[in-house]
C-alpha positions in Angstrom: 77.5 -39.0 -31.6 80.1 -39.8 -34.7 79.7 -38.3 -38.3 83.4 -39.4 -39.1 85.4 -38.5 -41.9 84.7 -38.9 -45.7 86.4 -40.8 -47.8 88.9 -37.7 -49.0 89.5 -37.1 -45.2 87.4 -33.9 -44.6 84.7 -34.1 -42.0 81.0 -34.3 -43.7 79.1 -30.9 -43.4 75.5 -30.2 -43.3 73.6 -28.3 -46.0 71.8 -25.0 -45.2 69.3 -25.9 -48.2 65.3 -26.7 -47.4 66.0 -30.1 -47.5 66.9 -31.9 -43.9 70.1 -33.5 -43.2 70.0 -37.5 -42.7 69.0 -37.8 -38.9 72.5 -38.8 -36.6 72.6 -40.9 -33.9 71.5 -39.7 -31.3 74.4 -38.7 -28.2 72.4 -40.5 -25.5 72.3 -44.0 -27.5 75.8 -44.5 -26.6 77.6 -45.3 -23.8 78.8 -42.0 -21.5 80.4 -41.8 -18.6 78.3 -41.2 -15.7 75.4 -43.0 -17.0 73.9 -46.3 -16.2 75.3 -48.9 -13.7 78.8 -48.0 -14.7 78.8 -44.7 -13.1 82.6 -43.1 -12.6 83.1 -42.4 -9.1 85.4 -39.8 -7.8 87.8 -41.1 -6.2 89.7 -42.5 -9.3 89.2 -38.8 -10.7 90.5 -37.8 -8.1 93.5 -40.3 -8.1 94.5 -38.8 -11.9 94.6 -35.3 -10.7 96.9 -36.0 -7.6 99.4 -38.1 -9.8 99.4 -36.0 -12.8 100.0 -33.4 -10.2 102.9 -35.2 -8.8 104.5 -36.4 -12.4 104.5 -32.2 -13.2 105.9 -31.7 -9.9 108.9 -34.4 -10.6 109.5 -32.4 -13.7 107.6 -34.3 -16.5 106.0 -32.4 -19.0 102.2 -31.8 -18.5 101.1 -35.1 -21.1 103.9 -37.6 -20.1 102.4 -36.5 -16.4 99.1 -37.5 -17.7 100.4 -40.4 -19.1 101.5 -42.0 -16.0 98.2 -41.3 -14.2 96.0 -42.5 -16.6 96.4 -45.9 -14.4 94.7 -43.8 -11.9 91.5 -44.5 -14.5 89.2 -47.4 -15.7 90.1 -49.2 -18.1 87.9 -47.3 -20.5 89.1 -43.9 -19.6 92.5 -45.1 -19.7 91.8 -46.1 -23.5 90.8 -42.7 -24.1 93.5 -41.4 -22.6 95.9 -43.0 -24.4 94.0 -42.1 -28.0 94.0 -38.6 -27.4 97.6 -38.6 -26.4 98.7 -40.2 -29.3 96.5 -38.2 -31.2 98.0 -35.0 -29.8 101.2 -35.7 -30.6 100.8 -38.4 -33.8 99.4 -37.4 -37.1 95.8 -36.5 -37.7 93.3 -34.9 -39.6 91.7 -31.2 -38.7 89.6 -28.4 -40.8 91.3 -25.2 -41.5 90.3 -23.8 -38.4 92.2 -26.5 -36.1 89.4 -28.7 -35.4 90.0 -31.9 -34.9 86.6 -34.2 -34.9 88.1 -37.5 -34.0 90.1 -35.6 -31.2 87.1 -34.1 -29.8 85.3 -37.7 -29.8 88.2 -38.8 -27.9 88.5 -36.6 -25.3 84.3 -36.3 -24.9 84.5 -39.1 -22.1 86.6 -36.7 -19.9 83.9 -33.9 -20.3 81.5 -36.6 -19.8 82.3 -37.3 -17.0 82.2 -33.4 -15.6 79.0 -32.7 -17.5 76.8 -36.4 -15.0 79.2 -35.8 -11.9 81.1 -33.1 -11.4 78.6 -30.6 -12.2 75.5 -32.3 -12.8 74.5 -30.3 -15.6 70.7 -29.5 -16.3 70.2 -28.6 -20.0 67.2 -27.5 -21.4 65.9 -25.5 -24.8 68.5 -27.5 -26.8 66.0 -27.7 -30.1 66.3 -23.7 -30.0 69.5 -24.3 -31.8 69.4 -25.2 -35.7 69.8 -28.5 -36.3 72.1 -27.2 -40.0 73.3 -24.3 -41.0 74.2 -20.5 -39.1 73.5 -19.5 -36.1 75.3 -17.3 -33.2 75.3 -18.5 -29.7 75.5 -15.3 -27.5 76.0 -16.4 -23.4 77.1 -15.0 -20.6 80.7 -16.1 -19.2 82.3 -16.7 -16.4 84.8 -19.4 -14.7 88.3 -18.1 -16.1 88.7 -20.7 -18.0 86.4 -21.7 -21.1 84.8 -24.3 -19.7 81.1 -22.8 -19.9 81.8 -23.3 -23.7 82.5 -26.9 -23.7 79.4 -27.7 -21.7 77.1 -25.6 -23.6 79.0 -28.2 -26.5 78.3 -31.6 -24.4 74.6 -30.1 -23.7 73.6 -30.1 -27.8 75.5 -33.0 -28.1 73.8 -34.4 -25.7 69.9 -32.8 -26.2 69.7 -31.7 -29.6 68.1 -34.5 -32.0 70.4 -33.2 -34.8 73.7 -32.6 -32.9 76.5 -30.8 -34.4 79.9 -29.2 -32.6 79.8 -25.0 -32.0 82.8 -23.3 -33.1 84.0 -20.9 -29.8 85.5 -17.9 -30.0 88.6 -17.9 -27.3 90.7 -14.9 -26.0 94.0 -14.3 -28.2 96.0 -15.2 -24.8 94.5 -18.5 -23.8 96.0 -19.3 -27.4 99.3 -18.4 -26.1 99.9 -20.8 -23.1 101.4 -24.2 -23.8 99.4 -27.3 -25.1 96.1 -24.9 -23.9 96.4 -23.9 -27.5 96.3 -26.6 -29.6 93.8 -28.5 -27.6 91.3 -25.6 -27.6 91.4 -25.6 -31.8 91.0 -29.5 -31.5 88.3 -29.5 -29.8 86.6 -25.9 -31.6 88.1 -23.2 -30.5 89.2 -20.2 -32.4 90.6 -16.5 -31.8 88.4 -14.2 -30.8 87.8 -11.9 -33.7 85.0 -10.4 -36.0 87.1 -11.7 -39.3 87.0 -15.1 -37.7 83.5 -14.7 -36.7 81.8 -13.9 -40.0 83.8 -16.4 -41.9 82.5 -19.6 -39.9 79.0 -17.7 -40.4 79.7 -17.8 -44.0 80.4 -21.7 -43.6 77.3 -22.5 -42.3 78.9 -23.3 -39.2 77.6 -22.9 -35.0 79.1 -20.1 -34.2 79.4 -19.4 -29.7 80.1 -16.1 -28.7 80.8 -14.5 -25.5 80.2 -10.7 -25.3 81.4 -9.9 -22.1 84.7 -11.2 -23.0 87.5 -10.5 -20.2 84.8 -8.4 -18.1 83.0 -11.3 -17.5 85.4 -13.9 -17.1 87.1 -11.8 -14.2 84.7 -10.4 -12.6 85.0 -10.5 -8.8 82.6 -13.2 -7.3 80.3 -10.9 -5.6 79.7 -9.8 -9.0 78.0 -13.1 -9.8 75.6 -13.2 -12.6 75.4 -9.9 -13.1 76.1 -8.9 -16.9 78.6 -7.1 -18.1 78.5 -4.6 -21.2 78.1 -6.2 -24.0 80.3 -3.8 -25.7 79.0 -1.9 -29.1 77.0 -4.6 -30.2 79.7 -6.1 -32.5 78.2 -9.9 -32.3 74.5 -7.9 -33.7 76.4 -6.8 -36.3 77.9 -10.0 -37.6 74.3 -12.0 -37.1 72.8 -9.3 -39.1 75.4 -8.9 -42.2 75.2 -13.1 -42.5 71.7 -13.1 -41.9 72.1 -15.8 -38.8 69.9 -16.8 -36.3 71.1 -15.1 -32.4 70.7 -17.7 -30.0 70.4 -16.1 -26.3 72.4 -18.8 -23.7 72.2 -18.7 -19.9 75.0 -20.6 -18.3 74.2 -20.7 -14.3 76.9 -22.7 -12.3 80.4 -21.6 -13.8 80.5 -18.9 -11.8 81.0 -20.6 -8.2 84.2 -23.2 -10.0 87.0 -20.7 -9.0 85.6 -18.3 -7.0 87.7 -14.9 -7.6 88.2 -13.0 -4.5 91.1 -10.7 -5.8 93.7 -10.7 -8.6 97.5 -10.2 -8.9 98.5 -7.1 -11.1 102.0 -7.9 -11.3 101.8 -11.5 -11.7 99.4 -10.4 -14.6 101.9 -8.1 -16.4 104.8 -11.0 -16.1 102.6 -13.5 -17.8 101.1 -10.4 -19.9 97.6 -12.0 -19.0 94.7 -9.9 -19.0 94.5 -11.1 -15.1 96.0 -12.9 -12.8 93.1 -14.5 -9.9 93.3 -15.6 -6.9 90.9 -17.6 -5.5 90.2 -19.7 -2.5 92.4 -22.6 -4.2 94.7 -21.1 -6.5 97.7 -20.4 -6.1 97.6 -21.4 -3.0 97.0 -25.5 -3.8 99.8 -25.1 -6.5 98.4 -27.0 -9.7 95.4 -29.0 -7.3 94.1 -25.3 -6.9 93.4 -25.3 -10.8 90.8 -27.8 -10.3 87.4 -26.0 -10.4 85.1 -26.5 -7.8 81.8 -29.3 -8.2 78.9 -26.3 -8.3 75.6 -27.5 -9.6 74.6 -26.2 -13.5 72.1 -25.0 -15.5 72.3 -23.8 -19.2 69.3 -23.1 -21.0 69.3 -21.9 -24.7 66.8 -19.8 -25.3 64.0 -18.9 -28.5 66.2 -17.8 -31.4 65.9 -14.2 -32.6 65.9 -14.0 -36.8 67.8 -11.2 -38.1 67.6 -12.4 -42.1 64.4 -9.9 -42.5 66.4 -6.8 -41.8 68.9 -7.7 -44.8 72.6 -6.9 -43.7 72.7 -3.8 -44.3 70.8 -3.1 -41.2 73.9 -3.7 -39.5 75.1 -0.1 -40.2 71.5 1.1 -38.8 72.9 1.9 -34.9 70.1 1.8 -33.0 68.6 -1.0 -34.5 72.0 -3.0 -33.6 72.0 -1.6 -29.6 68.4 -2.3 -29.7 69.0 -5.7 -30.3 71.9 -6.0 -28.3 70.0 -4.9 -25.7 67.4 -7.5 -25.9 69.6 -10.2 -25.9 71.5 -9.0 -22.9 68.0 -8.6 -20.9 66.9 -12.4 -21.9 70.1 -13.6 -20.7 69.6 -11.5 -17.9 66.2 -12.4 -17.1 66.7 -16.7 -17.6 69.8 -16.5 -15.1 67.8 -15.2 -12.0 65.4 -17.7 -13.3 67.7 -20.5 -13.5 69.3 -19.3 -10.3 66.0 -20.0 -8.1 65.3 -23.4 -10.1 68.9 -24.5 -9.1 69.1 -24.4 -5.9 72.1 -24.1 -3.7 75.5 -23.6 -5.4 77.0 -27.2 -4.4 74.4 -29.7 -3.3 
């Protein structure tokens, strides 16, 4: 799927009027990884990973490492390789927010290719989303790392007859570690905050939100799917004061990728990280234990729940907010265990 850029540069937005935007082409009519007789196998995956593993081991910096192992890759990977690296270091255009559209086409092979075989997501309830205008994601999370939040973005790119990019709110550390940064706002990430929140609302934008926050990312593994608190109900707040759409998520699968049996408390304060984890793999496998394990996905979006007919200032009315908080917490809740028994076992 490619809007591309307007003739001034800035990336074409949809309306929020009655009228419906023109219809895009749709993400399956092109050619992805993992799809058709060209399937990627995973031993040249594989290959990149051990030699970009080696070049940072030799002391290159992490994208001269990758760099060198792109020959590890097909000859269409490689190409993509080589655009987003130049693109990451060369001149470009992004939104205000960091975004970087071009980037993010660049790079969507690579999260191809983990969406068809690495974790062989399932999506379904993709049209639940608005195809234009605001709407609030609200999923569960898990997997340390943000990557429930980039395939929850490949599953509408790749289900949703009108697909469009959501806007993730990150954790104010992950935008402190090297290069993690500035790819997460390429590709539509952006700080964690209400301010942040209600002004990509206010821009019509897809707006992905993750109420757990650091509670669920690090909870132990026999924690599993289990819901955190979803705090005071901030993300209510925001859908009801802007009038958008909540959009319940279930994301089964990102909880097996790095399994966290314990965490380092110490190693935590050094790097001033909320936590440090330790998992069967890392840090034990040095960088190879980064690399999340192959567990089987689901994500399912589920029916939408309107807030415009309470007005905003029902987001002062308390238990109308924890009330709704609530309900969105118990249909996450509920599709999971669902999802849970429809996948299967974890890795096959």
């Amino acid at each position: 799927m490619s809007r591309g850029p307007t003739q001034t540069g800035e990336r074409t937005r949809t309306s929020a009027g009655p009228e419906s935007p023109p219809r895009r082409e749709p993400p399956h009519s092109r050619a992805r990884v993992g799809r058709g007789p060209g399937l990627l196998p995973i031993g040249p995956a594989l290959a990149f990973l051990r030699h970009t593993r080696e070049g940072v081991e030799a002391g290159r910096d992490p994208l001269s490492a990758m760099a060198g192992a792109g020959v590890a890759l097909p000859s269409d990977l490689q190409g993509a390789l080589e655009r987003a690296l130049a693109r990451f270091q060369g001149e470009y255009h992004e939104d205000e927010w960091g975004f970087d559209e071009e980037f993010a086409e660049t790079v969507l092979p690579f999260f191809d290719l983990l969406y068809d075989r690495w974790w062989r997501v399932h999506t379904t309830g993709a049209r639940n989303v608005p195809g234009h205008g605001r709407a609030l994601l609200v999923a569960n999370h898990a997997g340390i790392l943000p990557w429930d939040a980039t395939m929850m973005s490949v599953g509408l790119l790749r289900e949703h007859p009108l697909p469009r990019y959501p806007r993730f709110l990150v954790l104010n550390w992950a935008f402190t570690l090297p290069y993690a940064s500035a790819f997460l706002r390429k590709v539509g990430g952006v700080v964690a905050s209400p301010y942040n929140a209600m002004r990509l609302l206010e821009q019509d934008e897809l707006v992905a939100v993750f109420p757990e926050g650091v509670k669920g990312a690090g909870k132990d593994f026999k924690d599993r799917y289990r819901l955190q608190r979803f705090g005071r109900g901030g993300f209510v707040e925001m859908a009801l004061r802007t009038g958008s759409p909540i959009v319940p998520v279930a994301v089964v699968g990102s909880e097996e990728i790095y399994p966290k049996l314990g965490e380092a408390p110490l190693v935590a304060r050094i790097l001033r990280a909320p936590y440090f984890p330790l998992t069967p793999t890392f840090p034990w496998l040095g960088p190879l234990g980064a690399v999340p394990l192959p567990s089987k996905w689901r994500i399912e979006f589920c029916e939408p729940i309107e807030t415009a007919a309470y007005g905003p200032g029902a987001a002062d009315d308390r238990s109308l907010v924890l009330e709704l908080s609530e309900q969105v917490r118990e249909t996450i809740q509920g599709k999971l265990y669902e999802n849970l028994v429809k996948r299967g076992p974890s890795f096959v």
